[in-house]
OpenMM code with the backbone's topology and positions (N, CA, C; nanometers):
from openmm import Vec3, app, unit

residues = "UNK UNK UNK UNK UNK UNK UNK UNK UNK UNK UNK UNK UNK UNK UNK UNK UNK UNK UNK UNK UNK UNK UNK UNK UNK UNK UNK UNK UNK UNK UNK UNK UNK UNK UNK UNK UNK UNK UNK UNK UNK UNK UNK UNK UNK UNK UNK UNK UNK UNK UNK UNK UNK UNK UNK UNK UNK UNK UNK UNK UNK UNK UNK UNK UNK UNK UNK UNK UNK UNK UNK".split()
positions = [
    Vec3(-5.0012, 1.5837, -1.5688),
    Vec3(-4.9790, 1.6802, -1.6735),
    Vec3(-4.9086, 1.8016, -1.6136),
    Vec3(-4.8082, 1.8621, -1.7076),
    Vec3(-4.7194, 1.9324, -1.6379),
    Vec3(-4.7655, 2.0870, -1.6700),
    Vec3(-4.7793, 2.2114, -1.5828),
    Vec3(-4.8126, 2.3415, -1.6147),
    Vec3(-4.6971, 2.3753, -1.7260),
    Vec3(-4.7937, 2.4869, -1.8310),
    Vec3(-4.6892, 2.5322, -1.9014),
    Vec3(-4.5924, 2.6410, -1.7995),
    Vec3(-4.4807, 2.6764, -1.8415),
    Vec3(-4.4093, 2.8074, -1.8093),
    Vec3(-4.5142, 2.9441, -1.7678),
    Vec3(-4.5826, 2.9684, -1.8620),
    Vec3(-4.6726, 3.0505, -1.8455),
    Vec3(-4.8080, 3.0569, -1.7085),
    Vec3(-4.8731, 2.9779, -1.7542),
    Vec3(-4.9555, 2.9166, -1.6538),
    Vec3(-4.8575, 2.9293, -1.5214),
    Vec3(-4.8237, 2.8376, -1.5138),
    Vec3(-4.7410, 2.8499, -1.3425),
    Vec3(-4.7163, 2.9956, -1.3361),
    Vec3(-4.6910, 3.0861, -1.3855),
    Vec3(-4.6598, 3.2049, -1.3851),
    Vec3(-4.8185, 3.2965, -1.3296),
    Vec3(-4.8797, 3.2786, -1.3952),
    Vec3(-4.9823, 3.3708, -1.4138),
    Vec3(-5.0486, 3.2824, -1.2664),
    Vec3(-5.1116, 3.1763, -1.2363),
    Vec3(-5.1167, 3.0841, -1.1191),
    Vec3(-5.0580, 3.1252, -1.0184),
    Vec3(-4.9179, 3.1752, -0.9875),
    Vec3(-4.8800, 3.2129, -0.8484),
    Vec3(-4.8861, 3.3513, -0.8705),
    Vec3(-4.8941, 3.4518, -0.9750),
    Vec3(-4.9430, 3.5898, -0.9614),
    Vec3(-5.0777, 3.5655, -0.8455),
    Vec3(-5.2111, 3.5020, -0.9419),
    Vec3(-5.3470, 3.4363, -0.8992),
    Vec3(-5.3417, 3.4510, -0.6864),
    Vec3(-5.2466, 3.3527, -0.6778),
    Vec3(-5.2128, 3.2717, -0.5304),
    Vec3(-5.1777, 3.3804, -0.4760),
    Vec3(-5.0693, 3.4877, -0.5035),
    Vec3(-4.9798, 3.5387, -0.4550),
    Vec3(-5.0686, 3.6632, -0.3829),
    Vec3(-5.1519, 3.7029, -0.5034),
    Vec3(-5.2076, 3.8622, -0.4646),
    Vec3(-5.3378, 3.8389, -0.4080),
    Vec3(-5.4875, 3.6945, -0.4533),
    Vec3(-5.5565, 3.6885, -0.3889),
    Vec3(-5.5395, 3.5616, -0.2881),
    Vec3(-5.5218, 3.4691, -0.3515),
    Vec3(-5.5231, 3.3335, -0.1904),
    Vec3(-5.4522, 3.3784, -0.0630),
    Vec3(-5.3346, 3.4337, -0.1095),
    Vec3(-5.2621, 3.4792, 0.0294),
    Vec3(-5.3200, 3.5626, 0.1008),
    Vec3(-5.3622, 3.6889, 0.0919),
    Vec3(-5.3909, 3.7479, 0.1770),
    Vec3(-5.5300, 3.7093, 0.2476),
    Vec3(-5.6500, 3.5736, 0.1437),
    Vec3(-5.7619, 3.5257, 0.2203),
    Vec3(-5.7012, 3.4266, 0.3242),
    Vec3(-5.6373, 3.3746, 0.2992),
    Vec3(-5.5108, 3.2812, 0.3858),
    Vec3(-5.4693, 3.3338, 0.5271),
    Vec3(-5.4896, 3.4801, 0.4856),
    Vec3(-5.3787, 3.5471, 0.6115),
    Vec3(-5.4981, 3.5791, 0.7265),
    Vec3(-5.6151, 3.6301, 0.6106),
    Vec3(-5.6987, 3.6557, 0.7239),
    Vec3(-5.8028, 3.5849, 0.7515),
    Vec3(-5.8117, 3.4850, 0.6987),
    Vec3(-5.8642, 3.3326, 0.7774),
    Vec3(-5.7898, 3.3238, 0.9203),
    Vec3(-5.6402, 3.2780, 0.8444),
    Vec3(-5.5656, 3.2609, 0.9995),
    Vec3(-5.5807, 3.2777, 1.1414),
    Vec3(-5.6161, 3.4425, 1.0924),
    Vec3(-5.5963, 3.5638, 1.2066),
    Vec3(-5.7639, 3.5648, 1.2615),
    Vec3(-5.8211, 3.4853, 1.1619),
    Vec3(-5.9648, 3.5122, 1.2666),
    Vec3(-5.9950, 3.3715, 1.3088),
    Vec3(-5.9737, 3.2289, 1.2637),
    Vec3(-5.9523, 3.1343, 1.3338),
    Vec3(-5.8558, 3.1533, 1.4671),
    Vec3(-5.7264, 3.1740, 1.4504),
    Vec3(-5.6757, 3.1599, 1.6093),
    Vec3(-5.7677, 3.3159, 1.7002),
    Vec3(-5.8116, 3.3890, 1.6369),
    Vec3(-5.9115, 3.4624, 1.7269),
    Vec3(-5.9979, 3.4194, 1.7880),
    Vec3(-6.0845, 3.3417, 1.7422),
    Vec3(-6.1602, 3.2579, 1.7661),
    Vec3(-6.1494, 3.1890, 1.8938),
    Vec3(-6.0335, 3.1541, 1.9529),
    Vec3(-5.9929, 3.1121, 2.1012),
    Vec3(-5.9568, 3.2118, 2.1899),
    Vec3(-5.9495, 3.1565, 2.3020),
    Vec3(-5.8680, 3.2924, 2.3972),
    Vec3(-5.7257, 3.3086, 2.3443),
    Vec3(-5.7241, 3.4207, 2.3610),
    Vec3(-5.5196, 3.4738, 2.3453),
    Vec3(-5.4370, 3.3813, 2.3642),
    Vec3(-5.3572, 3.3267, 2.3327),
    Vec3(-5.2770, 3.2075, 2.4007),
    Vec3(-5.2048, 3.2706, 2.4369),
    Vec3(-5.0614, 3.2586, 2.5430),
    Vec3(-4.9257, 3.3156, 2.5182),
    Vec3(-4.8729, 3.3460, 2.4252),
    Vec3(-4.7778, 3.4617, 2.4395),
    Vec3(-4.7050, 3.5231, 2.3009),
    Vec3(-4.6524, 3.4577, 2.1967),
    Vec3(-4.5353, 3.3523, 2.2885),
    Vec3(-4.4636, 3.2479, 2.2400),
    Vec3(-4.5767, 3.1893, 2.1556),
    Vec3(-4.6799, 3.1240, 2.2203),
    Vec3(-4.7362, 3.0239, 2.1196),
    Vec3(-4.8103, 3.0457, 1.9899),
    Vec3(-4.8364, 3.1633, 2.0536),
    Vec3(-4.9130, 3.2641, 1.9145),
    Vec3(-4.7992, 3.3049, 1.8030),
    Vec3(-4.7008, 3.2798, 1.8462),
    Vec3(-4.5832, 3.3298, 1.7471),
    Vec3(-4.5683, 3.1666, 1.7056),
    Vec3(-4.5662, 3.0883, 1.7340),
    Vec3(-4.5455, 2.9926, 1.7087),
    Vec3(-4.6449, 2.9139, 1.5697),
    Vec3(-4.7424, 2.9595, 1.6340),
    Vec3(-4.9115, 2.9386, 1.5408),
    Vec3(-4.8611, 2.9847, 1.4521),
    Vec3(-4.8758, 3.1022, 1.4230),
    Vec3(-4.8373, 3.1951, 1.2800),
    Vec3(-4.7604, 3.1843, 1.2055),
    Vec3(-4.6178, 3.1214, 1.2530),
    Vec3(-4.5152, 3.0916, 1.2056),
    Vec3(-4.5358, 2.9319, 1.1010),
    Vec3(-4.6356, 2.8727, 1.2195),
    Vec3(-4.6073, 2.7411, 1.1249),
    Vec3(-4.7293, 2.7400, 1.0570),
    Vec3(-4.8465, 2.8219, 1.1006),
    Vec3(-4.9377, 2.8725, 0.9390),
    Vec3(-4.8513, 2.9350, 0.8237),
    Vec3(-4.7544, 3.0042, 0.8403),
    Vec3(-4.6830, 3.0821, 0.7388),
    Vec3(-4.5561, 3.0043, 0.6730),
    Vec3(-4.6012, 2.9145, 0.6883),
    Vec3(-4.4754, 2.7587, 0.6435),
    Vec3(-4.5624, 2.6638, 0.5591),
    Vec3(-4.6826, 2.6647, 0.6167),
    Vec3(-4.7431, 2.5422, 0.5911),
    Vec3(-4.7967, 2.5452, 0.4274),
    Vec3(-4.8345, 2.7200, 0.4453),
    Vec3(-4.9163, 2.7085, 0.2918),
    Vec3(-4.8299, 2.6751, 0.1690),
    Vec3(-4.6787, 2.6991, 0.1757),
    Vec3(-4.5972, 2.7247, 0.0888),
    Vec3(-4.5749, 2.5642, 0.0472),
    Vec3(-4.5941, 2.4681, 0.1228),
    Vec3(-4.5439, 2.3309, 0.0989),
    Vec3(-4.6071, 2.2322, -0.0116),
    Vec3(-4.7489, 2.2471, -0.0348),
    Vec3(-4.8480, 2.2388, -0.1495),
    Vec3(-4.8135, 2.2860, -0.2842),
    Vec3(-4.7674, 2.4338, -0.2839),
    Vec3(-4.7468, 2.5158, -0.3699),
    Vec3(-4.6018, 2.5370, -0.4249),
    Vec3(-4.5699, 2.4426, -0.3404),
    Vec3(-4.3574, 2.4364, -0.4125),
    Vec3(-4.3860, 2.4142, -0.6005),
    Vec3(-4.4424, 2.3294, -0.6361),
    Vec3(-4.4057, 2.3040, -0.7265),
    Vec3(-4.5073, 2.4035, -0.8440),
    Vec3(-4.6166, 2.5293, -0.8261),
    Vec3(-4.6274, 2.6008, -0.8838),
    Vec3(-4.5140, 2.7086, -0.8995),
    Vec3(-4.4485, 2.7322, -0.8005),
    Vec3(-4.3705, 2.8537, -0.7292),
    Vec3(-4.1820, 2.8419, -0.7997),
    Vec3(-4.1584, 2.6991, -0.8315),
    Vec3(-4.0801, 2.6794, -0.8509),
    Vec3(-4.0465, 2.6878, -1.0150),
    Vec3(-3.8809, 2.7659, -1.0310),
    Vec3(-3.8504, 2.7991, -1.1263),
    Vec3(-3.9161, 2.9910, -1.2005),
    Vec3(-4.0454, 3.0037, -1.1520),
    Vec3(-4.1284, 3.1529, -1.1649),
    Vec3(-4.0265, 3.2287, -1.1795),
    Vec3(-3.8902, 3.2590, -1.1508),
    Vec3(-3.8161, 3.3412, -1.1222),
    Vec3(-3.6960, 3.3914, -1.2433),
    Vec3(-3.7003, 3.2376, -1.2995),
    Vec3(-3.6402, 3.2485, -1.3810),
    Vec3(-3.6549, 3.2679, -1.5358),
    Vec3(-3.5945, 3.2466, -1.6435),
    Vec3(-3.6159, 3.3377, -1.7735),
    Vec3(-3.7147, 3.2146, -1.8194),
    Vec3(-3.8173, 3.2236, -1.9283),
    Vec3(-3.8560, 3.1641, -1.9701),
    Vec3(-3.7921, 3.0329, -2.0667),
    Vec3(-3.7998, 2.8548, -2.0304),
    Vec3(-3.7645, 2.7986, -2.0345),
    Vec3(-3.7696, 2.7855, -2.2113),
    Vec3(-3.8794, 2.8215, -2.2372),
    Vec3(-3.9495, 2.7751, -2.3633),
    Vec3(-3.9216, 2.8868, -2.4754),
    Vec3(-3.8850, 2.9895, -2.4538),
    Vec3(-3.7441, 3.0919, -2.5706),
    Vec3(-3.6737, 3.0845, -2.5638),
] * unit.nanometer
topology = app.Topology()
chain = topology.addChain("A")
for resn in residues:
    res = topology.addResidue(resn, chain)
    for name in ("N", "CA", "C"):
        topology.addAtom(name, app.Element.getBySymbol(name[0]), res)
């Protein structure tokens, strides 16, 4: 079943302002959780945490931008 226009809308508002930032600081206290790694790899971590969440969520995220399909 497909989200209305709306819904997907109001859904990645939802994602955008609270999941993300619990997202961010999960992240940041899981790789805390170990010793420091190197810079590189810690940049590396973050980077592909900050890739990963978006790949699930393509298809809420997609189209949001544009005018409403359904007027």
């Amino acid at each position: 079943m497909a989200l209305s226009y709306k819904t997907r809308k109001r859904l990645s508002l939802l994602i955008l302002i609270v999941a993300l930032p619990l997202y961010i600081v999960a992240a940041v206290t899981l790789v805390g959780l170990f010793e420091r790694p190197p810079f590189l790899v810690e940049l590396l971590i973050y980077v592909g945490l900050g890739v990963i969440w978006a790949f699930p969520l393509k298809a809420v995220f997609k189209g949001i931008g544009q005018a409403d399909p359904d007027s």
